[in-house]
N, CA, C and O of each residue as an XYZ file, in Angstrom:
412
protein
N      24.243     20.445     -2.322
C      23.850     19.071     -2.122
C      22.838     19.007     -0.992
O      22.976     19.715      0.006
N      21.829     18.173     -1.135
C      20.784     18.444     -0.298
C      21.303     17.556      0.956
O      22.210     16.762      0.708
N      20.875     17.613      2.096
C      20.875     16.801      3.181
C      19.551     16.561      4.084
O      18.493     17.187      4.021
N      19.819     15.718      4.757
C      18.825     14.611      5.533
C      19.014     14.781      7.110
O      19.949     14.252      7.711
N      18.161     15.470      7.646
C      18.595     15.298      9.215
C      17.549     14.167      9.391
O      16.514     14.056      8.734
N      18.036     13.231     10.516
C      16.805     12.335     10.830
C      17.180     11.980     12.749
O      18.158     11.489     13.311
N      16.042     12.444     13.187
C      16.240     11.977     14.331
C      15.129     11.253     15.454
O      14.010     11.735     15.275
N      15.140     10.695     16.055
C      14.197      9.553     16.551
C      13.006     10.191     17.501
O      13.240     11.191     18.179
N      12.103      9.743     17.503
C      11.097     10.203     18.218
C       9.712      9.624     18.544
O       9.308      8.837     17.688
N       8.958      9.817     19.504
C       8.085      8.696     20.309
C       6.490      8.907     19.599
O       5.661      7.998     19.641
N       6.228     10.150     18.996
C       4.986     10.291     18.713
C       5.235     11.134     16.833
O       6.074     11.886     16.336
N       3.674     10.284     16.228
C       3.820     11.210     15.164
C       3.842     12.816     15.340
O       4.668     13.433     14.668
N       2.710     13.753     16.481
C       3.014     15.070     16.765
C       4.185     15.233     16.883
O       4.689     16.077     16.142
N       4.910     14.633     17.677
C       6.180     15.042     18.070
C       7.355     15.264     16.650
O       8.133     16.174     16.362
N       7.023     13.994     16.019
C       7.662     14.364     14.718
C       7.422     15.258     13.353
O       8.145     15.549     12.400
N       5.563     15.661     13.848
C       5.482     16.840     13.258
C       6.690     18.218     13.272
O       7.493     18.681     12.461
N       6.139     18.616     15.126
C       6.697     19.002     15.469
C       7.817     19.568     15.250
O       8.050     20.769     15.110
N       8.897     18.207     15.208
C      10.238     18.414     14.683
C      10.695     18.720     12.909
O      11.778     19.063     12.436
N       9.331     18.419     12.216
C       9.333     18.602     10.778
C       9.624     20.403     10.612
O      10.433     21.165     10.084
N       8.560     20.441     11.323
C       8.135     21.866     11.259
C       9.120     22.696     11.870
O       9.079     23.855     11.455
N      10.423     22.346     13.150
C      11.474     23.613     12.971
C      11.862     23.608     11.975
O      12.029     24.625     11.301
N      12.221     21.928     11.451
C      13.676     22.067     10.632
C      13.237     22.878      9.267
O      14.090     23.469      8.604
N      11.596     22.863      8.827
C      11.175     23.784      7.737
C      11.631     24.856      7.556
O      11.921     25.291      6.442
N      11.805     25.607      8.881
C      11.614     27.148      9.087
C      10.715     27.780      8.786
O      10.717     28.948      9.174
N       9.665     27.333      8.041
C       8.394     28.261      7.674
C       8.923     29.049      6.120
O       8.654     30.202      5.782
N       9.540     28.280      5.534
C       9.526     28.592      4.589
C       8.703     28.167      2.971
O       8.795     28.529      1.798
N       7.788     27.067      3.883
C       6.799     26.501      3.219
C       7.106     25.874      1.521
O       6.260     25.961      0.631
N       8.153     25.402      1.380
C       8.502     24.993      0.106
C       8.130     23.793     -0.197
O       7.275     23.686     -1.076
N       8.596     22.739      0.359
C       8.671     21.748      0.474
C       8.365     20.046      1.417
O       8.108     20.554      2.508
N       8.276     18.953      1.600
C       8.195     18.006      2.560
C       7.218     16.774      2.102
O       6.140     16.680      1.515
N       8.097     15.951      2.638
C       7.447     14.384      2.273
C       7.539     13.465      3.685
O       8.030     13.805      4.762
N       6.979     12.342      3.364
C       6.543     11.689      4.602
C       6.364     10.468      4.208
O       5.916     10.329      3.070
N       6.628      9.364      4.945
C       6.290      7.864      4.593
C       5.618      7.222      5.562
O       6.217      7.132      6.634
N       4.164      6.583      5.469
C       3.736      6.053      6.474
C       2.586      5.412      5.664
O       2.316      5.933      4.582
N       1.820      4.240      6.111
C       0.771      3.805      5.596
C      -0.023      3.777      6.832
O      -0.587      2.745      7.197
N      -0.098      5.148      7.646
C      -0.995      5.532      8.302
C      -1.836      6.668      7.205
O      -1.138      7.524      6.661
N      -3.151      6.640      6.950
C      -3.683      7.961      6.060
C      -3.865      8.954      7.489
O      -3.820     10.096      7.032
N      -4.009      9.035      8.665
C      -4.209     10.133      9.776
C      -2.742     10.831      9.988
O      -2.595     11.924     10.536
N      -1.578      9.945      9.416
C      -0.305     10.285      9.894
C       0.053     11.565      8.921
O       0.617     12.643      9.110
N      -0.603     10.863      7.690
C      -0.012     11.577      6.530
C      -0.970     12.820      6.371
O      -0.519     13.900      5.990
N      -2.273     12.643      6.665
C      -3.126     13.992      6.770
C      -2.443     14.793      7.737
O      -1.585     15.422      7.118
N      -2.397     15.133      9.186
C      -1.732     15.413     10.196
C      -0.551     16.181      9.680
O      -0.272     17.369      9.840
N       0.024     15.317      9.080
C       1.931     16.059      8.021
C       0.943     17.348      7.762
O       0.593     18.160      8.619
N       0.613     17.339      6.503
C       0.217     17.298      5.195
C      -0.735     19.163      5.974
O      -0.547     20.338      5.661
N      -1.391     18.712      6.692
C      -2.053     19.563      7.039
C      -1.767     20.980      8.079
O      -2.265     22.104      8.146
N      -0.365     20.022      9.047
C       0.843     20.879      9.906
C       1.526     21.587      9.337
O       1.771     22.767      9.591
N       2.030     20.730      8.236
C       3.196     21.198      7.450
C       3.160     22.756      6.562
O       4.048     23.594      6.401
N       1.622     22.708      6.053
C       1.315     23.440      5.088
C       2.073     24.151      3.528
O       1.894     25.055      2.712
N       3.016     22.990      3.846
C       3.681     23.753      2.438
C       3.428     23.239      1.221
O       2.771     22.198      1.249
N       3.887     23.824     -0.330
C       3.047     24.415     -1.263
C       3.441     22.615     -2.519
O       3.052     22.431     -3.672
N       4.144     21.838     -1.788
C       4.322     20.845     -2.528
C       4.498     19.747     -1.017
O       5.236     19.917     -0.047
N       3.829     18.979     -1.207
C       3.764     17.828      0.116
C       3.784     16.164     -0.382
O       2.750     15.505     -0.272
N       4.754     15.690     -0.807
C       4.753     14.216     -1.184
C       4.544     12.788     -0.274
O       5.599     12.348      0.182
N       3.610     12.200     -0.032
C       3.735     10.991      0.540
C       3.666      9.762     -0.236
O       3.101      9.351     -1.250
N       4.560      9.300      0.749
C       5.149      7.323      0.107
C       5.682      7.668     -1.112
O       4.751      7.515     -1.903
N       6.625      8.037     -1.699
C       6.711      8.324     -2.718
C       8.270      9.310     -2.494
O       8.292      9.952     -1.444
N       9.718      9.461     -3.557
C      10.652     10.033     -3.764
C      10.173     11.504     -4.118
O       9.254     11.815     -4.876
N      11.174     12.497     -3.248
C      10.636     13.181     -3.261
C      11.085     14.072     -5.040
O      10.956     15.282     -5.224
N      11.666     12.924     -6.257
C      11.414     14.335     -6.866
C       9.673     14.199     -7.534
O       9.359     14.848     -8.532
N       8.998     13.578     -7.055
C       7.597     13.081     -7.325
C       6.946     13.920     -7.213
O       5.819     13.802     -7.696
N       7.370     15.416     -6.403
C       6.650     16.376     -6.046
C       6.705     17.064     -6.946
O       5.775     17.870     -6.977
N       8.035     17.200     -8.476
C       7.951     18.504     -9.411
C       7.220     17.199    -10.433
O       7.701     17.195    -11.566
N       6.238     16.211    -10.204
C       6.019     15.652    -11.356
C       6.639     14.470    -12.167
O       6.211     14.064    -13.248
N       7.737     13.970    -11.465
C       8.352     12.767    -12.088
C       7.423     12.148    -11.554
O       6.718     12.412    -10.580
N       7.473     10.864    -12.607
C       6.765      9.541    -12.196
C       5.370      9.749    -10.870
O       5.226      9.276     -9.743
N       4.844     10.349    -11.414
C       3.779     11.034    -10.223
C       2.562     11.791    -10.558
O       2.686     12.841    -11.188
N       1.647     11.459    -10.280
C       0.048     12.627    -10.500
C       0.719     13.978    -11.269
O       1.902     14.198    -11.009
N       0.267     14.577    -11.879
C       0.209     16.455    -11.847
C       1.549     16.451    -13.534
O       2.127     15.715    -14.334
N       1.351     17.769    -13.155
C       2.394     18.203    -14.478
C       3.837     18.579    -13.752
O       4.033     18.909    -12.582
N       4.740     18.424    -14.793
C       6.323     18.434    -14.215
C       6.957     19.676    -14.121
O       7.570     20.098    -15.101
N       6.891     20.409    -12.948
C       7.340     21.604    -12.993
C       8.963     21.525    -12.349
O       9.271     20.615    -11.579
N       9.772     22.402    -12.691
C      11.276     22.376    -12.161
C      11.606     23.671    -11.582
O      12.759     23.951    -11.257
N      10.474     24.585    -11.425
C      11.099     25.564    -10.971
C      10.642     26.009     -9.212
O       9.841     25.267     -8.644
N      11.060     26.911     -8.658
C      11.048     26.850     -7.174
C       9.385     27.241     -7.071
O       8.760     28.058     -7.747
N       8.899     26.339     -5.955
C       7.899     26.515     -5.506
C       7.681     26.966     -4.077
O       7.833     26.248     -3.089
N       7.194     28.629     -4.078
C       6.905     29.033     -3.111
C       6.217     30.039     -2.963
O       6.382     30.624     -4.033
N       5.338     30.837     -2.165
C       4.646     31.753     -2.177
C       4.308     33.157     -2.493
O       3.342     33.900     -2.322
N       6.042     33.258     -3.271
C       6.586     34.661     -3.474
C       6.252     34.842     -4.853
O       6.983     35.570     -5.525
N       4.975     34.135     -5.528
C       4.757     34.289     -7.121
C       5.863     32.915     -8.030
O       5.473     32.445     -9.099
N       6.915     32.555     -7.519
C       7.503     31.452     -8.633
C       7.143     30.199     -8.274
O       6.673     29.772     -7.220
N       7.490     29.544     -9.523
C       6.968     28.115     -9.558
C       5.422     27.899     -9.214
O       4.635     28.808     -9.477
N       5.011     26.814     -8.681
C       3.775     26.883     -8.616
C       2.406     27.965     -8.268
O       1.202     27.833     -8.486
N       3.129     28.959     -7.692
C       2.274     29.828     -7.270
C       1.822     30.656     -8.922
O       2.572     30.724     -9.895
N       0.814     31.048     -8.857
C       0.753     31.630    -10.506
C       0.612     33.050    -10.341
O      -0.263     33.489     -9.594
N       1.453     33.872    -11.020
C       1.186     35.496    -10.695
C       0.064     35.952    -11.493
O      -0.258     37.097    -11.175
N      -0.592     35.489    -12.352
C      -1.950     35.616    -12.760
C      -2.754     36.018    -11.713
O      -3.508     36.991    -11.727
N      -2.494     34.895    -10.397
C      -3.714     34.895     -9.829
C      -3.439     35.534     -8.731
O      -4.308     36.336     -8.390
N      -2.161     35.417     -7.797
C      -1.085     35.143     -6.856
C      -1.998     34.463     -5.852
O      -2.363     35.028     -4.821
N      -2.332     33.311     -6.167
C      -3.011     32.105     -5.334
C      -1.600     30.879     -5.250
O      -0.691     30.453     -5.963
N      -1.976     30.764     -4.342
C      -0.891     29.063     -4.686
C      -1.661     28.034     -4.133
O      -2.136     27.882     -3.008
N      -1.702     27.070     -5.588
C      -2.478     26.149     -5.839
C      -1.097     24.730     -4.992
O       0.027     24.584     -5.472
N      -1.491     24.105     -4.040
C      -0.702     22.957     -3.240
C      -0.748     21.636     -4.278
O      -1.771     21.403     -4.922
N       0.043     21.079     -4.347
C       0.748     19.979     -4.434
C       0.718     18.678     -3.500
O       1.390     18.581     -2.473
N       0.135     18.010     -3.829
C      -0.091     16.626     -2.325
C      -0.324     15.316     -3.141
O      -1.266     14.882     -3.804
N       0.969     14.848     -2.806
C       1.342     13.577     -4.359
C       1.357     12.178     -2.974
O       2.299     11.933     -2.221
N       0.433     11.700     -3.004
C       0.202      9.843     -2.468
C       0.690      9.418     -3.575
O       0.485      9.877     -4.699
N       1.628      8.146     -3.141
C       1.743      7.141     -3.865
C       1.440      5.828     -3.233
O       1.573      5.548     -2.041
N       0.956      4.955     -4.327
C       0.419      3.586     -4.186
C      -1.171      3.701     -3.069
O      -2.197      3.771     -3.746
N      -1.368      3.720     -1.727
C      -2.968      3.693     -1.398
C      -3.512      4.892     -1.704
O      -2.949      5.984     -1.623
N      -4.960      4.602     -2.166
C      -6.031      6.024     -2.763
C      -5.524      6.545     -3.872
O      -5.598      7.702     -4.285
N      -4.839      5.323     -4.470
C      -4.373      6.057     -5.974
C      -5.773      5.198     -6.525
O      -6.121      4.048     -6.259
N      -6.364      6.138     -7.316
C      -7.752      5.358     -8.015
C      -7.558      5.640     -9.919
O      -7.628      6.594    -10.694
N      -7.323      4.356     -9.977
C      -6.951      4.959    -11.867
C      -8.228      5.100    -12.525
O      -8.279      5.461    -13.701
């Protein structure tokens, strides 16, 4: 069962910051809510991992209700899921919802 740490803090760095222990550098995953676009670049760009969802639930990132095609399998740098062993590039994931959505 997945869980939610959430804890309070004075600056968006700072809550980078804190994004980025609780990651571990395992670069899988992370979402963010803000209708700042510098807040969410900043994430997005700290974070560096291989699926990054803003404003938006995060199963939006394998493709529900969301930009891109619906993938279900693990995404990470070790060749599965999004990464393609064709190429062994991994192509990122960065799902906005609602502003700079342009239909």
């Amino acid at each position: 069962m997945p869980v939610l740490g959430i804890c309070t803090v004075s600056t968006i760095e700072e809550a980078v910051e804190e994004a980025i222990c609780a990651e571990q550098g395992c670069q899988h995953s992370a979402m963010i809510h803000s209708t700042n676009i510098k807040h969410l670049t900043l994430a997005a760009a700290s974070l560096n991992t291989t699926v990054f969802v803003k404003n938006a639930p995060s199963y939006a990132g394998l493709g529900f209700l969301a930009e891109g095609y619906t993938t279900l399998t693990i995404a990470t740098p070790t060749g599965e899921g999004l990464t393609s062993a064709k190429s062994f590039t991994r192509a990122r994931r960065c799902v906005l919802h609602g502003d700079l959505r342009i239909v």
